[in-house]
N, C-alpha and C positions, 0 to 999 in steps of 0.2 A: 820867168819860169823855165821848168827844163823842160817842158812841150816847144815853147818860142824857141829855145835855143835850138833845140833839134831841127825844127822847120827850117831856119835858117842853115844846119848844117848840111841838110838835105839839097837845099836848092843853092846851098856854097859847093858843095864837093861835084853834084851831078847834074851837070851842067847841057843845054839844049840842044848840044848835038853831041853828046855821048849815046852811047849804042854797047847796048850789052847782047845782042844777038847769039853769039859767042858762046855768053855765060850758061852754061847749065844747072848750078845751085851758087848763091852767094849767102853766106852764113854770117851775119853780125852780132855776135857775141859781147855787149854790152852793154853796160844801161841807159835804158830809153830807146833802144837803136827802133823800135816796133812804135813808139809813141802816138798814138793815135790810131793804131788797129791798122786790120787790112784796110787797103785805102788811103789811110791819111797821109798825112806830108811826110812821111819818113822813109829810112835808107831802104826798107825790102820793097817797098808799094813803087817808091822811083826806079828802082836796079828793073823790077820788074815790067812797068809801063816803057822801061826803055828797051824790054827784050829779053832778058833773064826770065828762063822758065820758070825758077822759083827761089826764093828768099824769105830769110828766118830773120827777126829781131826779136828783144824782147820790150813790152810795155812799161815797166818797171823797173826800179832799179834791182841787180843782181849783185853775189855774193863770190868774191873772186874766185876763191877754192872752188863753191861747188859750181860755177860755172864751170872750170875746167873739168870735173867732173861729168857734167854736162855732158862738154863738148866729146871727150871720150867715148863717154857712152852711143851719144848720136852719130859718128862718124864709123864704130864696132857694128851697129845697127844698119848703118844705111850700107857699108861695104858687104853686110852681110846678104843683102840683096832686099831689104825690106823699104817700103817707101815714106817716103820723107815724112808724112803724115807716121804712120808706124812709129820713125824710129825719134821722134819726135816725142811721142808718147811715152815707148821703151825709155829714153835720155831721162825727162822728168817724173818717171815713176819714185817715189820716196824720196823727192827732192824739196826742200822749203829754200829758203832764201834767194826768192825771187825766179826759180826754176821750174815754178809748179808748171802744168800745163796752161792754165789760166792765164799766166802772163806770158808764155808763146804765141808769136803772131808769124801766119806762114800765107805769104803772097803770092799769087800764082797758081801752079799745078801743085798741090800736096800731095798727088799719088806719083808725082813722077820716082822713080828706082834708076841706080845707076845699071850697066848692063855688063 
Protein backbone atom coordinates (compact mmCIF):
# COMPACT_ATOMS: atom_id res chain seq x y z
CA UNK A 1 0.00 0.00 0.00
CA UNK A 2 1.10 3.67 -0.40
CA UNK A 3 0.95 4.24 3.67
CA UNK A 4 3.88 1.10 3.77
CA UNK A 5 5.66 2.82 1.09
CA UNK A 6 5.73 6.14 2.72
CA UNK A 7 6.94 4.69 6.06
CA UNK A 8 9.48 3.26 4.45
CA UNK A 9 10.27 6.47 2.51
CA UNK A 10 10.34 8.22 5.66
CA UNK A 11 12.77 6.16 7.61
CA UNK A 12 14.84 5.69 3.97
CA UNK A 13 15.43 9.35 3.48
CA UNK A 14 15.67 10.67 7.28
CA UNK A 15 17.90 8.93 8.79
CA UNK A 16 19.06 8.77 12.88
CA UNK A 17 21.36 11.28 12.96
CA UNK A 18 19.93 13.95 10.75
CA UNK A 19 19.00 17.08 12.48
CA UNK A 20 16.90 19.70 11.09
CA UNK A 21 17.35 22.16 13.98
CA UNK A 22 18.00 24.62 11.25
CA UNK A 23 14.89 24.17 9.38
CA UNK A 24 12.25 26.71 10.12
CA UNK A 25 9.17 25.40 7.71
CA UNK A 26 9.62 22.16 5.49
CA UNK A 27 6.66 22.11 2.92
CA UNK A 28 5.98 18.44 1.19
CA UNK A 29 3.91 19.13 -1.51
CA UNK A 30 2.91 15.65 -2.56
CA UNK A 31 0.95 12.75 -2.39
CA UNK A 32 0.80 10.88 0.76
CA UNK A 33 3.80 13.05 1.89
CA UNK A 34 1.27 13.64 5.65
CA UNK A 35 0.29 9.76 5.46
CA UNK A 36 -0.87 8.93 8.67
CA UNK A 37 -1.59 12.41 10.26
CA UNK A 38 0.34 14.28 12.65
CA UNK A 39 2.47 11.71 14.20
CA UNK A 40 2.76 8.95 12.03
CA UNK A 41 5.58 7.71 10.09
CA UNK A 42 5.78 10.33 7.57
CA UNK A 43 8.00 13.04 6.09
CA UNK A 44 6.62 16.41 8.34
CA UNK A 45 6.07 14.25 11.81
CA UNK A 46 10.20 12.92 11.19
CA UNK A 47 11.54 16.61 9.58
CA UNK A 48 9.94 17.65 12.76
CA UNK A 49 10.83 15.12 15.73
CA UNK A 50 14.19 15.83 14.20
CA UNK A 51 13.90 19.76 14.84
CA UNK A 52 12.14 21.43 12.17
CA UNK A 53 9.74 23.88 13.81
CA UNK A 54 7.06 22.96 11.49
CA UNK A 55 6.18 20.77 8.39
CA UNK A 56 3.23 20.56 5.95
CA UNK A 57 2.25 17.11 4.02
CA UNK A 58 -0.63 16.11 2.61
CA UNK A 59 -2.83 12.69 3.56
CA UNK A 60 -4.06 11.84 0.28
CA UNK A 61 -3.30 11.83 -3.00
CA UNK A 62 -3.21 15.55 -4.69
CA UNK A 63 -3.85 17.05 -7.99
CA UNK A 64 -0.75 18.59 -9.88
CA UNK A 65 -2.35 21.86 -11.07
CA UNK A 66 -3.94 22.60 -8.18
CA UNK A 67 -1.36 21.68 -6.04
CA UNK A 68 0.62 24.32 -7.44
CA UNK A 69 -2.03 26.44 -6.87
CA UNK A 70 -1.88 25.57 -3.54
CA UNK A 71 1.48 26.15 -3.04
CA UNK A 72 1.21 29.74 -4.50
CA UNK A 73 -1.29 30.60 -2.50
CA UNK A 74 0.34 29.31 0.89
CA UNK A 75 3.60 30.80 0.28
CA UNK A 76 1.54 34.74 -0.86
CA UNK A 77 -0.19 34.05 2.66
CA UNK A 78 2.60 33.13 4.82
CA UNK A 79 5.15 35.95 3.16
CA UNK A 80 2.42 38.15 3.88
CA UNK A 81 2.86 37.73 7.53
CA UNK A 82 0.11 35.25 8.36
CA UNK A 83 0.75 31.97 10.24
CA UNK A 84 1.15 28.67 8.86
CA UNK A 85 -1.97 27.46 10.33
CA UNK A 86 -3.73 30.76 8.61
CA UNK A 87 -2.20 30.62 5.36
CA UNK A 88 -2.86 26.96 5.28
CA UNK A 89 -6.32 27.55 5.48
CA UNK A 90 -6.15 30.84 2.98
CA UNK A 91 -4.09 28.09 0.23
CA UNK A 92 -6.99 25.39 0.48
CA UNK A 93 -9.93 27.71 0.63
CA UNK A 94 -12.17 26.54 -2.73
CA UNK A 95 -9.62 23.85 -3.39
CA UNK A 96 -10.82 20.05 -4.24
CA UNK A 97 -8.55 17.66 -5.45
CA UNK A 98 -6.87 16.53 -2.66
CA UNK A 99 -6.12 20.31 -1.35
CA UNK A 100 -9.18 20.49 0.89
CA UNK A 101 -8.19 21.48 4.37
CA UNK A 102 -9.07 18.03 5.49
CA UNK A 103 -6.27 16.40 3.91
CA UNK A 104 -3.59 19.06 5.26
CA UNK A 105 -1.51 17.63 8.03
CA UNK A 106 0.77 20.38 9.91
CA UNK A 107 3.48 19.06 12.52
CA UNK A 108 4.81 21.11 14.80
CA UNK A 109 4.19 24.75 15.74
CA UNK A 110 1.14 25.96 13.26
CA UNK A 111 1.19 29.35 14.49
CA UNK A 112 4.62 29.92 13.74
CA UNK A 113 5.00 33.33 11.01
CA UNK A 114 7.94 34.14 9.30
CA UNK A 115 9.33 37.58 10.66
Amino acid sequence: SNYVENMAISSTYIKPTDSFEKLEIAVFVGCMTGSGGAGGNNLPTQVVNKGATVAIGFKNTIGCTKANDWTQKFYDNLLAGLSVYEAVIYASDGLDGGLELSNVVICGNSSYALE
